[in-house]
C-alpha positions in Angstrom: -19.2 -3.1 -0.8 -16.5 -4.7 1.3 -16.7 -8.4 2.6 -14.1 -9.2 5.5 -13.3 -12.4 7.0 -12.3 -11.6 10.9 -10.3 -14.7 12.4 -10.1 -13.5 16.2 -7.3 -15.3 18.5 -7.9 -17.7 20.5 -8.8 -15.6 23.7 -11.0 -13.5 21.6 -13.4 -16.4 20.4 -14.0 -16.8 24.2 -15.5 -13.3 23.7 -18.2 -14.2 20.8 -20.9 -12.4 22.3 -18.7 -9.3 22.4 -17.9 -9.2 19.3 -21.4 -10.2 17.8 -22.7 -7.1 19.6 -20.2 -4.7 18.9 -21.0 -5.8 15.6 -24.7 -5.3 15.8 -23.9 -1.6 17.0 -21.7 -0.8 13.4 -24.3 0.2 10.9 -21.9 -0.3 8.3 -21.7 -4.1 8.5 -24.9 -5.2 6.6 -24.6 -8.8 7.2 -22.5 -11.2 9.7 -21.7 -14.7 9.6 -20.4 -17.0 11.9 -17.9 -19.8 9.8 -16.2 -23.0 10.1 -12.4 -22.9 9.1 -9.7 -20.7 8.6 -11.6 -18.0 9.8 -14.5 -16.8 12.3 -17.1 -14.5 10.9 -17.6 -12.9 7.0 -18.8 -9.2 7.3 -20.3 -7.5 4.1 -20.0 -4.0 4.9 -20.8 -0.7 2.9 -18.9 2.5 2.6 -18.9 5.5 0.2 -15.5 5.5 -0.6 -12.1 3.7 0.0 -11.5 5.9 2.6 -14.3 6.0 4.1 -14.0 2.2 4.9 -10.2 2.7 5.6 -11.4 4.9 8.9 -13.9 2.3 9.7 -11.2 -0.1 9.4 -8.7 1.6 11.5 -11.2 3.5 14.1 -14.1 0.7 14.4 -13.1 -2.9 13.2 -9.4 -3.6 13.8 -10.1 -2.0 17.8 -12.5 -5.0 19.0 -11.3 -7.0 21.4 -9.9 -10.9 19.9 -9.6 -9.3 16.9 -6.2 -11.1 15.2 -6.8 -10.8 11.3 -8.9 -9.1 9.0 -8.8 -9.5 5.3 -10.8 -7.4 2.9 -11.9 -7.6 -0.4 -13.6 -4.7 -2.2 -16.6 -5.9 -4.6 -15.8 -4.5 -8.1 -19.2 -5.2 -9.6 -22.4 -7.3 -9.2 -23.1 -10.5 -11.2 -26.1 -11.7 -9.4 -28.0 -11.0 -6.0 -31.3 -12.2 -5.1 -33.2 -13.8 -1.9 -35.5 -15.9 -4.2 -35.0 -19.8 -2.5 -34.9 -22.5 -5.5 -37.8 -24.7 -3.4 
């Protein structure tokens, strides 16, 4: 499991609905967020391997349009996860 923050340029966030669909079409990326600050959106994507998520990198992610800056961190192991809201 990889989670990326995308920060686009300035022309690209003129082109959010662009990216939000292109994003919808990559069944890699599990989850998409829109953020305020440094950065635009936080992706948590799945791939089998380092490599495998290298190619999507290079081939998928980097090629969108407005895209200035992607950083990646690879999730090592899982401390908690659930969906349970504390109400």
């Amino acid at each position: 499991m990889i989670f990326a923050q995308v920060k686009l340029t300035s022309h690209g966030r003129s082109n959010l609905a662009e990216f939000s669909k292109a994003i919808h079409d990559f069944p890699e990326v599990l989850e998409c967020y829109v953020l305020m600050g440094s950065v635009d959106f936080l992706l948590r994507i799945v791939a089998p391997d380092v490599e495998a998520y290298e190619k999507f990198f290079f081939e998928k992610l980097s090629k969108l349009p407005g895209v200035q800056e992607v950083q990646s961190s690879m999730a090592l192991s899982e401390i908690k996860r659930t969906t349970e809201l504390p109400v």
